[in-house]
NUMAR-80471 format. One line per field, with one value per residue: y, z, x of N, C-alpha, C, O, CB in turn; residue in one letter. Coordinates in Angstrom, 1 decimal. Glycine has a CB too. Example, Ala and Ser with C-alpha at 12.3 -4.5 7.8 and 13.67 -1.06 7.14 Angstrom:
<kekols>
n.v = [-5.7|-2.2]
n.w = [7.8|7.1]
n.u = [13.2|12.8]
ca.v = [-4.5|-1.1]
ca.w = [7.8|7.1]
ca.u = [12.3|13.7]
c.v = [-3.3|0.0]
c.w = [7.8|7.9]
c.u = [13.2|12.9]
o.v = [-3.3|1.1]
o.w = [8.5|8.0]
o.u = [14.2|13.4]
cb.v = [-4.5|-0.6]
cb.w = [9.0|5.7]
cb.u = [11.3|14.1]
r = [A|S]
</kekols>
This chain:
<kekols>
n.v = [57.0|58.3|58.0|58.5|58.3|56.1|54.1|54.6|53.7|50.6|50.0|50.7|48.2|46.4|46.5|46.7|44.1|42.3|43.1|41.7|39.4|38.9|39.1|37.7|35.2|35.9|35.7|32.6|31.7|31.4|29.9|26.0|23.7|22.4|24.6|26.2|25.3|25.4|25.7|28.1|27.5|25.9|27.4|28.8|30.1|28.6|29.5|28.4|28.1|30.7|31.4|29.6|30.6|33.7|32.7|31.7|33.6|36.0|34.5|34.2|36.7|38.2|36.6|35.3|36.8|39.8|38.7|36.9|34.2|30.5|30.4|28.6|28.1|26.7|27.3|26.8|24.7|25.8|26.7|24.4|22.8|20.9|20.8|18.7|20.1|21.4|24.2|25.0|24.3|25.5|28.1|28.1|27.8|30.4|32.2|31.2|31.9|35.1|35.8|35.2|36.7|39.2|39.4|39.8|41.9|43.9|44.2|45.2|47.5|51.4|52.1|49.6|49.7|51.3|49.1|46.6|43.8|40.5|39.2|36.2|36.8|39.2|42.1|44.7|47.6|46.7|48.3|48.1|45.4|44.7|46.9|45.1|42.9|43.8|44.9|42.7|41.2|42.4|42.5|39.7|39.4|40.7|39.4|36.8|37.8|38.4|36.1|34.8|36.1|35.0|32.5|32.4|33.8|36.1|39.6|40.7|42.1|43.7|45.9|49.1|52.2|54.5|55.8|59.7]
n.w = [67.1|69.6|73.1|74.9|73.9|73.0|74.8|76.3|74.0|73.8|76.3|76.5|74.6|75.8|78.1|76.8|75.7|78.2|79.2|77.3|77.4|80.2|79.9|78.4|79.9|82.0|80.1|79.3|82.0|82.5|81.2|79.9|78.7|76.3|75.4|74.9|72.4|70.8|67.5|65.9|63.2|60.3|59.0|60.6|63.6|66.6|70.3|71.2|68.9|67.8|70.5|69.6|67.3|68.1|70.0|67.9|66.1|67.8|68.3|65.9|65.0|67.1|68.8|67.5|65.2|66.1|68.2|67.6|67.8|66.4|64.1|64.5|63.9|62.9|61.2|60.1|61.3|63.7|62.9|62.0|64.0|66.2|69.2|71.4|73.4|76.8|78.7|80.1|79.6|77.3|78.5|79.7|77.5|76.1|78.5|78.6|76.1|75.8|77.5|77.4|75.0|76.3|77.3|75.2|74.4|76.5|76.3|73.8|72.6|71.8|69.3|67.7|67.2|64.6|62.5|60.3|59.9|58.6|59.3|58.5|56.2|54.7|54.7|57.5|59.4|63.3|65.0|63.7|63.1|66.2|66.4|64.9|66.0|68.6|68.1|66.7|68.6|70.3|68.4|68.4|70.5|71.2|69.9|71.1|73.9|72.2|71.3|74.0|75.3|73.8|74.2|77.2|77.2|79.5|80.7|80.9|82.3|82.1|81.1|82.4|83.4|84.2|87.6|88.1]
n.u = [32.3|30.5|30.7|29.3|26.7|26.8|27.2|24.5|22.9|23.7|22.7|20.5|19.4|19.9|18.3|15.9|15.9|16.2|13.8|11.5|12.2|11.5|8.7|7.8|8.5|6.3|3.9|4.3|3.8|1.4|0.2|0.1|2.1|1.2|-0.6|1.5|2.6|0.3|-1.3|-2.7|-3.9|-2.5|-0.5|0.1|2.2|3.4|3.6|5.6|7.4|7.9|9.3|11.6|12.4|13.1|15.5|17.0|17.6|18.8|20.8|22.4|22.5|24.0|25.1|26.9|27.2|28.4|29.4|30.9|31.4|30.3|28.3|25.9|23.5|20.2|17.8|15.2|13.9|13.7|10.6|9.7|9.2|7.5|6.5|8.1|9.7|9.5|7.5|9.6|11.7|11.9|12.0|14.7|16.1|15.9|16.6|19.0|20.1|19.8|20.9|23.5|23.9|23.7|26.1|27.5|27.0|27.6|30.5|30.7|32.6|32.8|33.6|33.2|30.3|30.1|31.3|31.5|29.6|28.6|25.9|23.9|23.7|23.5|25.0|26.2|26.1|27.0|26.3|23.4|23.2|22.6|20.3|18.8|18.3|16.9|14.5|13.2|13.2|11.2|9.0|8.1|7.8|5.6|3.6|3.2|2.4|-0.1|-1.3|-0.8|-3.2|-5.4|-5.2|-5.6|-7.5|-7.2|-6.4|-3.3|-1.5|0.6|1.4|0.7|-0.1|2.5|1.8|1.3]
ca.v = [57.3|59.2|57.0|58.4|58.0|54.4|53.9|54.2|52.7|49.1|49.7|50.2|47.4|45.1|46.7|45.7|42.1|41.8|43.7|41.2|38.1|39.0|39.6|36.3|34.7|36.1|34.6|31.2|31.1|31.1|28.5|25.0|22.7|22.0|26.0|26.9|24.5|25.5|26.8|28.0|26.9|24.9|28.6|30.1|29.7|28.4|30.3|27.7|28.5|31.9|31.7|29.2|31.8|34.2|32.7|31.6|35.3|36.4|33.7|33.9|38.4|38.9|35.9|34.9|38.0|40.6|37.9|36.0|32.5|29.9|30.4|27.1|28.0|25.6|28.4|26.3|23.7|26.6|26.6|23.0|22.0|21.0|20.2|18.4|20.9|21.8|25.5|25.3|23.8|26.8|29.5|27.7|28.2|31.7|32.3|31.0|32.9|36.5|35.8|35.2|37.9|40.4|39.0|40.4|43.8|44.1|44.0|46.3|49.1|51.9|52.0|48.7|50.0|51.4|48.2|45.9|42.4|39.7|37.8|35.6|36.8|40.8|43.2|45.8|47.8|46.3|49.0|47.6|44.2|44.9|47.1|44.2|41.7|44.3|44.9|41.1|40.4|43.3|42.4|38.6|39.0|41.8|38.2|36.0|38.1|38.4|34.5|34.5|37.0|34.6|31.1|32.4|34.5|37.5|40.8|39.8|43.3|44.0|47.3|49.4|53.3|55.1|57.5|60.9]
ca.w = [67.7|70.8|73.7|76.2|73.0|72.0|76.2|76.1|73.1|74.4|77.7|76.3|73.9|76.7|79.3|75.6|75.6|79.3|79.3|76.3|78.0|81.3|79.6|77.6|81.0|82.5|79.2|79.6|83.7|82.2|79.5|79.9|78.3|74.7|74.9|74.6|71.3|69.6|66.6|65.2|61.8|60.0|58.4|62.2|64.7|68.2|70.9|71.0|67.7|68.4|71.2|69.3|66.7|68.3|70.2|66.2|65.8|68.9|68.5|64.6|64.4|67.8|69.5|66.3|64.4|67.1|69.2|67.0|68.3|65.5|63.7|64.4|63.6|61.9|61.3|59.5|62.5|64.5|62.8|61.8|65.3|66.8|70.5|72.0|74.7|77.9|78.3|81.0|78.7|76.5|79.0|79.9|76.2|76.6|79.2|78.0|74.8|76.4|78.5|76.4|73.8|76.9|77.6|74.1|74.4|77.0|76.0|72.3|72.5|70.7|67.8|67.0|66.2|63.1|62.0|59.2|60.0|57.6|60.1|57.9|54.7|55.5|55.5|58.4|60.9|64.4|65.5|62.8|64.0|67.5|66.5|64.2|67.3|69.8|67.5|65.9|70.0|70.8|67.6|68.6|71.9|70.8|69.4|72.2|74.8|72.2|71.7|75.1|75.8|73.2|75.0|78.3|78.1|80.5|80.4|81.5|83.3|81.8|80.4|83.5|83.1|85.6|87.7|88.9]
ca.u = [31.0|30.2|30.9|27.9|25.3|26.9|26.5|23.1|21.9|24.0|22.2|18.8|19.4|20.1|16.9|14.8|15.7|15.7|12.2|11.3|12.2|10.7|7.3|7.3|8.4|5.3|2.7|4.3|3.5|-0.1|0.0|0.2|3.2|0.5|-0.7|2.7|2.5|-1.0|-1.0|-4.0|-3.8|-1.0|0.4|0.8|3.4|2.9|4.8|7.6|8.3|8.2|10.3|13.0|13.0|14.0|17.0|18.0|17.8|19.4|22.9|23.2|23.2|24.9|26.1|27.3|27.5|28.8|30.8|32.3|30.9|30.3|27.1|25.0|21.5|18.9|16.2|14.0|13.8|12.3|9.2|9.3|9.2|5.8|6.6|9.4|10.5|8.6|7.9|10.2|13.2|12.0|12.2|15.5|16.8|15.7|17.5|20.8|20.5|19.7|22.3|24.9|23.3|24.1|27.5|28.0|26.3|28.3|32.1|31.0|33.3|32.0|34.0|32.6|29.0|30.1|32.3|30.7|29.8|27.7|25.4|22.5|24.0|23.8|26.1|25.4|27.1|27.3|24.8|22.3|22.8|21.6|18.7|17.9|17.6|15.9|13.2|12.5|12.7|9.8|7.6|7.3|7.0|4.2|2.7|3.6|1.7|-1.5|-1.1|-1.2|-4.3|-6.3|-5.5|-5.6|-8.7|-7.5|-5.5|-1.8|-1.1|2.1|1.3|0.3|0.2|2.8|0.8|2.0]
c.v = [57.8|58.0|56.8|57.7|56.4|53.5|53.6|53.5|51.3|49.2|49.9|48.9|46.1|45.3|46.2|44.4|41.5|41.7|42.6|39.7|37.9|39.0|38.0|35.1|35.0|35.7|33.3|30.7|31.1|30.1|27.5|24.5|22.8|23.8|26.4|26.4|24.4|26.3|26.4|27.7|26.3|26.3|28.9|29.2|29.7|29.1|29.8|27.9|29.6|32.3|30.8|29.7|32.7|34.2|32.3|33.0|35.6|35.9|34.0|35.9|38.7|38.4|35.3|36.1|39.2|40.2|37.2|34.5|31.7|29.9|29.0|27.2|27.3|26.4|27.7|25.1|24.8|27.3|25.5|22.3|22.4|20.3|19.7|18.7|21.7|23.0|25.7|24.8|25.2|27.9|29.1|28.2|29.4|32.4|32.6|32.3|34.2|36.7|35.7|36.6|39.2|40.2|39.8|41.6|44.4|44.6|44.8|47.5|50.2|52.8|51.0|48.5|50.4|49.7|46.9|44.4|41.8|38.3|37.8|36.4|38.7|41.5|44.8|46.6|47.2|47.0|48.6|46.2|43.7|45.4|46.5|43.3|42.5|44.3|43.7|41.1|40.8|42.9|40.9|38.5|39.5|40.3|37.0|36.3|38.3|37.3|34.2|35.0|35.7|33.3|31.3|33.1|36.0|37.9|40.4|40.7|43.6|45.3|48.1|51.2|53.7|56.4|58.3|61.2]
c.w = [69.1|72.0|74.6|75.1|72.7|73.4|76.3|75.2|73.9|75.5|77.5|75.5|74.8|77.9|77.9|75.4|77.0|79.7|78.4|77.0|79.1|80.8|78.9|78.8|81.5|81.9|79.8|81.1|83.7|81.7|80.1|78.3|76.3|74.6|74.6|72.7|70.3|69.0|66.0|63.9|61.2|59.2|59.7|62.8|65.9|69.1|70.8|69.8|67.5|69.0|70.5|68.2|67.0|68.9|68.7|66.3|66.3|68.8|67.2|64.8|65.9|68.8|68.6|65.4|64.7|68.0|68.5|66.5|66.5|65.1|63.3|64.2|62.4|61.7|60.6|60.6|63.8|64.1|62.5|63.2|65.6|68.2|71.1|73.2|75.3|78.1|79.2|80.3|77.6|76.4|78.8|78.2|76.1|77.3|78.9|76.7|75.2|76.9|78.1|75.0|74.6|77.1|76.4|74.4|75.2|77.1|74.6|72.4|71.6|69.3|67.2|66.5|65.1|62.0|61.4|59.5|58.9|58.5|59.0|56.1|54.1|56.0|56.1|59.2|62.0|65.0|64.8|63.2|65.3|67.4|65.9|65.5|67.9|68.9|66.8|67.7|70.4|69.9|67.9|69.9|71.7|70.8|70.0|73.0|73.7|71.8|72.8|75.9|75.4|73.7|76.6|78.8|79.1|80.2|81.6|82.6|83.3|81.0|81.5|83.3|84.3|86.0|88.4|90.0]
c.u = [31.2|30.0|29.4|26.7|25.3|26.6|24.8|22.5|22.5|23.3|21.0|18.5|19.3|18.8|15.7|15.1|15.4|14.1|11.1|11.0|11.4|9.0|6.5|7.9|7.1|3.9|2.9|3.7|2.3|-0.5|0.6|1.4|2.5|0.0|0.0|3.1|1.3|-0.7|-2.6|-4.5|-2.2|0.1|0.9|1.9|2.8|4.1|6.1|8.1|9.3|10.2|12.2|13.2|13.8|15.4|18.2|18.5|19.1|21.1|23.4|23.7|24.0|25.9|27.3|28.2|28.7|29.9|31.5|32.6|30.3|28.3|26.3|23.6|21.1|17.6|15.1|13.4|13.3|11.0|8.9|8.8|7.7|5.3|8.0|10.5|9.1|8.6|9.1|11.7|13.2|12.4|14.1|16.6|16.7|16.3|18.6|20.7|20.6|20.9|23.5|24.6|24.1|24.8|28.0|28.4|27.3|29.8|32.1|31.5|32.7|32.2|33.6|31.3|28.8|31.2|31.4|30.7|28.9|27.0|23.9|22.8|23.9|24.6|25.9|26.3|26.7|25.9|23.5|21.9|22.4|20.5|17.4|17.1|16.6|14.6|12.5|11.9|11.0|8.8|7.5|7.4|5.8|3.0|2.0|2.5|-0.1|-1.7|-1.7|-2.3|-5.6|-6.3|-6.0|-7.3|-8.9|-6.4|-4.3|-1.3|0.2|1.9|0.3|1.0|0.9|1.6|1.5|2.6]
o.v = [57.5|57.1|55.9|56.8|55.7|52.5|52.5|52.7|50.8|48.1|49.2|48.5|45.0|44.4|45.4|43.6|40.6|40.8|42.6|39.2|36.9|38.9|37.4|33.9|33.9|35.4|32.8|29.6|30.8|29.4|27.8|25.0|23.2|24.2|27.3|27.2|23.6|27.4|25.4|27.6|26.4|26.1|29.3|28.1|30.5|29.3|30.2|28.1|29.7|32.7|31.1|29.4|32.8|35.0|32.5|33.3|35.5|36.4|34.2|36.4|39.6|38.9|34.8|36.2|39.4|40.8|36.9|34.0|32.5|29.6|28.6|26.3|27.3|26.1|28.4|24.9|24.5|28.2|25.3|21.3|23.4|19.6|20.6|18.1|22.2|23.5|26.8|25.2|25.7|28.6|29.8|28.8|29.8|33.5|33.7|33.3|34.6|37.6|36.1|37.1|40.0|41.1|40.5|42.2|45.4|45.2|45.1|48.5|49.8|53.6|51.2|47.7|50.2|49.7|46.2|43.8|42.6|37.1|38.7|36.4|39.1|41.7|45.8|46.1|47.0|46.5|48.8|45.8|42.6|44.9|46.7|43.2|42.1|43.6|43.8|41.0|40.1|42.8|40.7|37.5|38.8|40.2|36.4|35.4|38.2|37.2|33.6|34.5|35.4|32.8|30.4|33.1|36.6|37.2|39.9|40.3|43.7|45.5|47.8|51.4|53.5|57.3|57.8|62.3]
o.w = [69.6|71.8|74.9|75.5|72.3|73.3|76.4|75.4|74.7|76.0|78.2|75.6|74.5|78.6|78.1|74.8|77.2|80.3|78.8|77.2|79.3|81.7|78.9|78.6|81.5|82.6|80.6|81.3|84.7|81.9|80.8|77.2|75.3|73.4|73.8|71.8|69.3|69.2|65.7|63.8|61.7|59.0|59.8|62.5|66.3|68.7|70.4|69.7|67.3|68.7|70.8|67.8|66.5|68.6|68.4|66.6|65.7|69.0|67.0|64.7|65.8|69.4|69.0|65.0|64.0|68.4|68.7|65.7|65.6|65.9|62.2|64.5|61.2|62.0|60.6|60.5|64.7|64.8|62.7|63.3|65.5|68.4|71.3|73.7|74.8|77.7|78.9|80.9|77.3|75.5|77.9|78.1|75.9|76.8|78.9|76.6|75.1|76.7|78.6|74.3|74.1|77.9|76.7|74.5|74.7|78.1|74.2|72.2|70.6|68.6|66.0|65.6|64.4|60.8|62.2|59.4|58.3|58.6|58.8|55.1|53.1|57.2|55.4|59.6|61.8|65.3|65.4|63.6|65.4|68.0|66.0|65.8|67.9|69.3|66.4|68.0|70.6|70.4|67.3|70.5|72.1|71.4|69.7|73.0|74.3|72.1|72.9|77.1|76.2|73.8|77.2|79.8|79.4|79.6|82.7|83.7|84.2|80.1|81.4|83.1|85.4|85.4|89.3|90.3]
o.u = [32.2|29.2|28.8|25.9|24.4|25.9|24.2|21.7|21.7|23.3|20.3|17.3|18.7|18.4|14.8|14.3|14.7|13.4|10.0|9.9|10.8|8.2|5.4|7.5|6.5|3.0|2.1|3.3|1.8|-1.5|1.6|1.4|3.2|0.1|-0.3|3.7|1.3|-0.1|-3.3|-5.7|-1.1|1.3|2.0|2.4|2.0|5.3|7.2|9.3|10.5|11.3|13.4|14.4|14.9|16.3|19.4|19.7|20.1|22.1|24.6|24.8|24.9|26.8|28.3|29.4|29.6|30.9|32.7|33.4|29.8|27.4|26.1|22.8|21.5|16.4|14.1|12.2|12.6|10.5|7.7|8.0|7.1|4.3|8.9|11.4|8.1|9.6|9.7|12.8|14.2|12.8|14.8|17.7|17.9|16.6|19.1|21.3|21.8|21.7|24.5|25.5|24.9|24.9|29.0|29.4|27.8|30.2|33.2|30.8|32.0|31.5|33.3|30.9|27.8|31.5|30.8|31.7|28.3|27.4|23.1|22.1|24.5|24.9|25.6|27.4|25.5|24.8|22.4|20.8|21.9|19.5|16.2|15.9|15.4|13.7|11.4|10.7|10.0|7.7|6.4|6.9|4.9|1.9|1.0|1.6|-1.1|-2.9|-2.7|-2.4|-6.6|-7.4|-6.7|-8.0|-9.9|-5.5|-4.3|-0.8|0.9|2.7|-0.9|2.2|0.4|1.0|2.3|3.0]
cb.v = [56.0|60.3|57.1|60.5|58.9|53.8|55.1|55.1|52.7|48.5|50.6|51.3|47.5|45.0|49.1|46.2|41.1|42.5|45.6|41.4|37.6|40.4|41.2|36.1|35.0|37.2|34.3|30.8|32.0|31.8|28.8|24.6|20.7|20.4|26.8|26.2|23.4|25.7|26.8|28.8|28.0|23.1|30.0|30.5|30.8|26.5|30.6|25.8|28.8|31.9|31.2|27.9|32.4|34.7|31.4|31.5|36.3|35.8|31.2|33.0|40.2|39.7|35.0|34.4|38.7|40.8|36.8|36.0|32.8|28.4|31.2|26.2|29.6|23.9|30.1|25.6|22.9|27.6|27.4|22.2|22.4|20.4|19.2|18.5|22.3|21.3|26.7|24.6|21.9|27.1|30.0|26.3|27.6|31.9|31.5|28.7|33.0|36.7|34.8|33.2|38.1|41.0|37.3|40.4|44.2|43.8|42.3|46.8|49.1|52.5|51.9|48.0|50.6|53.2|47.8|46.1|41.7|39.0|38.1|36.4|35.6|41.0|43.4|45.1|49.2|46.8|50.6|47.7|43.7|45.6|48.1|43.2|41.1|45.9|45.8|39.1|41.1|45.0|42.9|37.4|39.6|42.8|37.6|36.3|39.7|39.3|34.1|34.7|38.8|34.7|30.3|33.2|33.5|37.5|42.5|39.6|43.1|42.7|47.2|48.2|54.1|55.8|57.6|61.6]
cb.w = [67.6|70.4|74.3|76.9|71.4|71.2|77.0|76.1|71.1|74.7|78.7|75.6|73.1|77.5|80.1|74.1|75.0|80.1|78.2|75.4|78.3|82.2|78.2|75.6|81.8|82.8|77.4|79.5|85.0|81.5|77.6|79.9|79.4|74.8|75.4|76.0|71.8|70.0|65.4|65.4|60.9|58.3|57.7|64.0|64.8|68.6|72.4|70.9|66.7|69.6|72.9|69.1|66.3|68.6|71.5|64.4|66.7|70.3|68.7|62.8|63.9|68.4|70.2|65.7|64.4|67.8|70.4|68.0|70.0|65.9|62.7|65.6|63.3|63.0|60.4|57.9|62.9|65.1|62.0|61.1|66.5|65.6|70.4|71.4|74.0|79.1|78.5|82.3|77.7|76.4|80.9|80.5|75.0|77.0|79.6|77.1|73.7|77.5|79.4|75.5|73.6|77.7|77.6|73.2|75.3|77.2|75.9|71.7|71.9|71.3|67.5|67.5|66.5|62.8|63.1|57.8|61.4|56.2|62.3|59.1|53.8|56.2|54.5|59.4|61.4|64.9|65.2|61.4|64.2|68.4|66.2|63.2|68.7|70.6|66.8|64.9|71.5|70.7|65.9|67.9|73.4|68.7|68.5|72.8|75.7|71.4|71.9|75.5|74.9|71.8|75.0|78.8|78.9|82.2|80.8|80.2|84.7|80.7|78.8|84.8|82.6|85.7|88.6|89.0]
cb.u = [30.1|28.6|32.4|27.1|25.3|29.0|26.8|22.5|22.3|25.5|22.7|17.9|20.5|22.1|16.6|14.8|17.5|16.2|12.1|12.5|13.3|11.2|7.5|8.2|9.4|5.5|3.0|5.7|4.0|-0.7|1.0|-1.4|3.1|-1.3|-0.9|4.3|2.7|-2.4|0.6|-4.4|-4.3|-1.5|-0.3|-0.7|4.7|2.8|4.6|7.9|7.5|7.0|9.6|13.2|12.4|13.5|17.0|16.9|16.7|18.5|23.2|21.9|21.5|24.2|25.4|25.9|26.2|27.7|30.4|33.2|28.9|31.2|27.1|25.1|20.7|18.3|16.3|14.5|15.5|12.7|8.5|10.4|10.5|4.8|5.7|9.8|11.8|8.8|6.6|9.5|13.0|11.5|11.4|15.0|16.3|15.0|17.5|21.2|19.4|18.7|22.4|25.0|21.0|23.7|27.9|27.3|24.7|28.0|32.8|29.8|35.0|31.4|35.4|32.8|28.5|31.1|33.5|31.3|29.6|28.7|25.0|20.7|22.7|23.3|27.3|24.4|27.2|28.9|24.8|22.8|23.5|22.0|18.6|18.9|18.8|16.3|13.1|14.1|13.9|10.0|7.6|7.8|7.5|4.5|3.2|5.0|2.6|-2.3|0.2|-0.4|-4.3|-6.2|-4.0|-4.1|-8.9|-7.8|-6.5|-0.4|-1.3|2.9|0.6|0.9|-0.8|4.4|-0.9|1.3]
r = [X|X|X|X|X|X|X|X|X|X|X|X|X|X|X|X|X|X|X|X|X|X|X|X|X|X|X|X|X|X|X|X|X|X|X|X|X|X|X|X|X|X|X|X|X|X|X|X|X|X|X|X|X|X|X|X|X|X|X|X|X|X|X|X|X|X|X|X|X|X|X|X|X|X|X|X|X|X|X|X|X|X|X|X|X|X|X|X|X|X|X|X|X|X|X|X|X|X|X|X|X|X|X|X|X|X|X|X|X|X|X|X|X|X|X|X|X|X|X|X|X|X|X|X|X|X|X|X|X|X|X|X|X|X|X|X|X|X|X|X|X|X|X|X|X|X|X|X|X|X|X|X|X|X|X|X|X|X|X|X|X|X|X|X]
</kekols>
């Protein structure tokens, strides 16, 4: 693969999870410890879920998948869960995961975007396994921030048109 083209994608891959996390850092600094934990009916997901989904996500296809690292996810234990962690132990798990997610991103040569791995029982290329994460990341934060519009009541201001 083309090293400038395989450059940019890992470098927007990693400005979309940063962009991602920073955004669902900025809901939670609205929401209260139990907002972070309502769910509106017993089908939905409360943000914590959310957010301990996606670090499942995030460790099993790329920290896991991509790096190498021992695949320890309990994915059914991040929607079972119905509290127990402060949003601030949340972000904190958030955190760590991203952060180790871009430790990855980082060190993918770009012969290894075509090279086949099997993260969650899926066999993908390398490049498939990242555009898996960036986009689960973008569509539940998508959910996160209108979660967060409907408890909070006001417009968050994270979507701000550049002007000329």
């Amino acid at each position: 693969m083309d090293s400038a083209i395989a450059g940019i994608f890992l470098k927007s891959s990693i400005d979309r999870l940063r962009k991602s996390s920073a955004d669902i850092e900025k809901c939670l600094e609205r929401l209260s410890d139990e907002q972070v934990w309502t769910r509106g009916a017993a089908h939905e997901n409360a943000i914590g879920n959310l957010m301990l989904h996606l670090c499942g996500n995030a460790r099993q296809w790329i920290i896991s998948g991509v790096g190498g690292a021992a695949d320890i996810r309990q994915r059914d234990s991040e929607f079972a869960a119905q509290g127990g962690l402060s949003k601030q132990q949340l972000l904190g798990v958030m955190h760590q995961t991203v952060s180790e997610a871009i430790g990855v991103l980082e060190t993918v040569e770009p012969e290894r975007l075509a090279e086949m791995i099997v993260p969650q029982g899926h066999t993908v290329p390398v490049l498939e396994a990242i555009y898996q994460v960036v986009a689960h990341f973008q569509q539940h934060t998508g959910q996160i921030i209108f979660i967060t519009k409907v408890l909070s009541g006001e417009d968050l201001g994270l979507f701000r048109p550049k002007t000329a």
